[in-house]
C-alpha positions in Angstrom: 133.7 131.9 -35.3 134.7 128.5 -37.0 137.4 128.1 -35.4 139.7 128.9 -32.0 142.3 130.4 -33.8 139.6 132.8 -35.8 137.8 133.1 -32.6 141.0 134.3 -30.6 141.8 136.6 -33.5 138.6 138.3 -33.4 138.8 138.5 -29.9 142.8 140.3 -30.5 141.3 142.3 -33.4 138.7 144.2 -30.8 141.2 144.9 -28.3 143.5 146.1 -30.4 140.7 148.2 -31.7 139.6 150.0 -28.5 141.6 153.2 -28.2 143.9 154.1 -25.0 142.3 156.0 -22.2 144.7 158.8 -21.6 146.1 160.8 -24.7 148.7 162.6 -22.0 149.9 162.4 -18.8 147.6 161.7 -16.1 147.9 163.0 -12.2 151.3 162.1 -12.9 151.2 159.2 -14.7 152.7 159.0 -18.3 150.8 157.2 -20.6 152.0 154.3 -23.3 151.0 154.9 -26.9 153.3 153.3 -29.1 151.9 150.4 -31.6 151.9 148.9 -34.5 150.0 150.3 -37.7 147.9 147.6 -38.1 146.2 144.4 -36.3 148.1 141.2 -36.9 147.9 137.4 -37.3 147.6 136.9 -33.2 149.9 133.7 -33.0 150.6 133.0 -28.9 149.1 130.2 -27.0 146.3 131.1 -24.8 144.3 128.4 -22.5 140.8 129.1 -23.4 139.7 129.3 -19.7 142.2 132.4 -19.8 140.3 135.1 -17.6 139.6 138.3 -19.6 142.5 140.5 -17.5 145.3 137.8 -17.7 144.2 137.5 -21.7 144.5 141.2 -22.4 147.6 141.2 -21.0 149.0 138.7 -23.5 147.4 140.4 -26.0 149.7 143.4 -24.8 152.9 141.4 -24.8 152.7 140.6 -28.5 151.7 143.6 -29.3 155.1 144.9 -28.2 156.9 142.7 -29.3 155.7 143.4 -33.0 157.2 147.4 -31.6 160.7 147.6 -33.4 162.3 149.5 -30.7 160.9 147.5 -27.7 162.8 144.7 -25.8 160.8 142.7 -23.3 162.9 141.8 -20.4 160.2 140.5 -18.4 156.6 139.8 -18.1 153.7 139.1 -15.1 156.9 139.3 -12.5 155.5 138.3 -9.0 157.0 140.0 -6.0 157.5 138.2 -2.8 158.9 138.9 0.6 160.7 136.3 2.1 159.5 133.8 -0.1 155.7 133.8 1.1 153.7 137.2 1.0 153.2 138.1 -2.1 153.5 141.9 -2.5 152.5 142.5 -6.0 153.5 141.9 -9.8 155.2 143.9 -12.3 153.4 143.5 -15.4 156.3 144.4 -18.2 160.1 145.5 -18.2 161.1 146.3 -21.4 163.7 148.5 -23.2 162.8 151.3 -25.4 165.1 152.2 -27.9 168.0 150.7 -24.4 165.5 153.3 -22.0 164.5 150.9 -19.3 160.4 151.1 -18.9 158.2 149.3 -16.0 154.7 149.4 -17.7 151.7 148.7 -15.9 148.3 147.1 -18.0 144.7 148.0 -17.4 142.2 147.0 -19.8 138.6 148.3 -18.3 134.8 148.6 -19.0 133.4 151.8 -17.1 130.0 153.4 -17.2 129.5 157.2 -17.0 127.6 158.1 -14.7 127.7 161.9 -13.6 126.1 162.1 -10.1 129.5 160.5 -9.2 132.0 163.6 -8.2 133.2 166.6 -10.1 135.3 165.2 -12.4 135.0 162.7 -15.5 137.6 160.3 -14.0 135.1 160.5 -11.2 132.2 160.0 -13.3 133.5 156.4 -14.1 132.2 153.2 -12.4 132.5 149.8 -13.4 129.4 147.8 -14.8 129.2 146.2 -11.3 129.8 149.5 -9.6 132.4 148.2 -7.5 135.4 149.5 -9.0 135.5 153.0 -10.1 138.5 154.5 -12.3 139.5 156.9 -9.3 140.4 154.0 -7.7 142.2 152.0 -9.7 144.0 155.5 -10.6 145.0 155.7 -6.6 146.2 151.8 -6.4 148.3 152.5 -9.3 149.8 155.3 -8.0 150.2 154.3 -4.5 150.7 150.4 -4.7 151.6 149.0 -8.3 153.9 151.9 -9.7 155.9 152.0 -6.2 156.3 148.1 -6.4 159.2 149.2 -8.6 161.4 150.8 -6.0 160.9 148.0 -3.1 163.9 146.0 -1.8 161.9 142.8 -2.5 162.2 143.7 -6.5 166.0 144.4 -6.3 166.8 141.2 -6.9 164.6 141.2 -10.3 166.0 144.1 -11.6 169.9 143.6 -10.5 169.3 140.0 -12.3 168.4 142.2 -15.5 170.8 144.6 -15.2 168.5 147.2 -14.0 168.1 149.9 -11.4 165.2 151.7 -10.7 166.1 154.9 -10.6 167.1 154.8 -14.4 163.6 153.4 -15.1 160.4 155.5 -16.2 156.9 153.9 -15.9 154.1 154.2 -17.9 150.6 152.8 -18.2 148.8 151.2 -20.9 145.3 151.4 -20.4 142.3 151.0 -22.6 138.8 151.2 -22.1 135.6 150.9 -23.4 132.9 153.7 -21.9 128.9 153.6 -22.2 127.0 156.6 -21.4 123.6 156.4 -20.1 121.1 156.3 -22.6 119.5 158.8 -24.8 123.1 161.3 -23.2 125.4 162.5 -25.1 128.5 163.5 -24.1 131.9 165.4 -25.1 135.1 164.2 -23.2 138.0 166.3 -22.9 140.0 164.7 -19.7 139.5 161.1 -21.0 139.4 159.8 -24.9 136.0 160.2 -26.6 137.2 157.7 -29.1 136.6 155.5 -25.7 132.7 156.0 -25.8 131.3 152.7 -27.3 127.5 152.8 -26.5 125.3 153.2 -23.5 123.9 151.7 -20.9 120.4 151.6 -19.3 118.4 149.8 -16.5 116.5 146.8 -16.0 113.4 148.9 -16.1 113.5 150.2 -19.7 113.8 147.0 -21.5 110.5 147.5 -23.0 112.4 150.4 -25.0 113.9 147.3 -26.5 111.5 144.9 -27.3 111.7 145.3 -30.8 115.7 144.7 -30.7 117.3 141.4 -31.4 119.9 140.7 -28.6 122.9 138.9 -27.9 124.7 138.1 -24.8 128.8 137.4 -25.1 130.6 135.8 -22.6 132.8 137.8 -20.1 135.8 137.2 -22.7 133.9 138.3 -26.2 132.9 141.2 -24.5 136.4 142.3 -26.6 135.0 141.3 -29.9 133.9 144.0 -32.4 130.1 143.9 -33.0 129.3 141.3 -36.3 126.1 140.6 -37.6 127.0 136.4 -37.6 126.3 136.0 -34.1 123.1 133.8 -32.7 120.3 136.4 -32.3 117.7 136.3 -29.9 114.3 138.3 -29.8 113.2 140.4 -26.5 111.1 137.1 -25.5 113.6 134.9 -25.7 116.1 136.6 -24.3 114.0 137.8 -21.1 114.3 134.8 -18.9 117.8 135.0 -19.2 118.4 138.6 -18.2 115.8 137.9 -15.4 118.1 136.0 -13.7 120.5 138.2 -14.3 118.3 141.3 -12.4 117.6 139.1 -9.3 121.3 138.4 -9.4 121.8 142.5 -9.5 124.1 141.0 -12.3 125.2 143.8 -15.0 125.8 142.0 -18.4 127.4 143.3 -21.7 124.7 142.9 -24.5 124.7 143.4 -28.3 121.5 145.0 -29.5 120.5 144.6 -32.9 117.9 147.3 -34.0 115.5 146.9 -36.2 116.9 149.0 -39.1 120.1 147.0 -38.9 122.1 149.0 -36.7 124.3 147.4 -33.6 125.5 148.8 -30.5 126.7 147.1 -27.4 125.1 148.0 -23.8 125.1 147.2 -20.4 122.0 146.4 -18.4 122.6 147.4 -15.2 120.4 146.8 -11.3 121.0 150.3 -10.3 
């Protein structure tokens, strides 16, 4: 990327491109699916030391505000009782067509893995495997959706001109999901549009040695795959993802095959 500006757009363009999650309501939960037809000039100010979540979520808030019938009223609200504990954070208030909405973001990497449970939510497990998407289901139902309806928030919404109880919630969550590899698989409960490569352990790298790699940092992980990146061969690249496996560290790679075609992976330690 030649420039931040092209680089941040990229980075926009491949969020914008990974597909939502849930397609209809989940235990519950309602999701969020409006947007715009097409990606747009990304304009906002972002620090570049932005962590990957707090960037995704900006990403969000311009893309609703580029929704014709959406009205932000507020953004990353933090909730406090008496001043000190923090109890949580509303991510967006916004009107919909004058329907008051508390939205809650996710933006998530999972690997399916299907000795986990019954179910496919079960099957997913983040790259680290120490956040699954059963989890982060429960702590939005049970802690971030019910933030909405504590006395602490009162004073947010009454200061908007809002009550809760005229107020639906919805998520917007998208994900990226890699399969393990050489599996294929057919979602039904989640989006198969979601599936975006596989992943495999530290043990089968040979099965890549004739790959070029390349390894984004934790924020490109959002870009889109593109040829014009820095390429490295299976020799140089093994010290590096070395360090990684005595670090039981799971990184995002490109892999560059030797008839052309790209993919992105994870590498994981278990």
């Amino acid at each position: 990327m030649s420039t931040k500006t092209e680089h941040f757009q990229a980075q926009f363009r491949g969020f914008f491109n990974t597909p939502h999650l849930f397609q209809s309501k989940i235990e519950g939960m309602q999701p969020f699916l409006k947007t715009v037809d097409k990606v747009f000039s990304f304009n906002a100010n972002i620090k570049p030391n932005v962590r990957l979540g707090q960037r995704v979520e900006q990403f969000v808030f311009e893309e609703l505000k580029h929704i014709k019938s959406l009205q932000i009223l507020a953004e990353n609200q933090q909730i406090q009782k008496d001043n000190k504990q923090t109890l949580g954070e509303l991510d967006c208030l916004f009107l919909d067509n004058e329907q008051p909405v508390h939205l809650e973001i996710q933006f998530k990497y999972y690997l399916y893995d299907d000795t986990l449970g019954n179910t496919e939510i079960e099957h997913c497990i983040g790259p680290m495997r120490r956040d699954s998407l059963t989890e982060k289901l429960n702590k939005l139902k049970q802690k971030q959706l019910p933030l909405l309806y504590a006395n602490e928030t009162k004073p947010l919404l009454d200061s908007l001109n809002l009550k809760a109880k005229n107020c639906i919630q919805q998520l917007y969550f998208k994900a990226q999901i890699f399969v393990p590899y050489g599996k294929q698989i057919e979602l039904k409960t989640l989006n198969n549009a979601c599936v975006y490569g596989f992943y495999f352990n530290y043990k089968q790298l040979h099965l890549f040695e004739d790959c070029k790699f390349y390894i984004p940092k934790k924020t490109d992980w959002l870009l889109d795959l593109d040829t014009n990146v820095n390429w490295s061969t299976f020799k140089q690249i093994q010290p590096q993802l070395a360090v990684f496996e005595t670090e039981n560290y799971s990184p995002l790679l490109w892999l560059k095959f030797p008839n052309g075609e790209l993919t992105k992976c994870f590498v994981v330690a278990h």
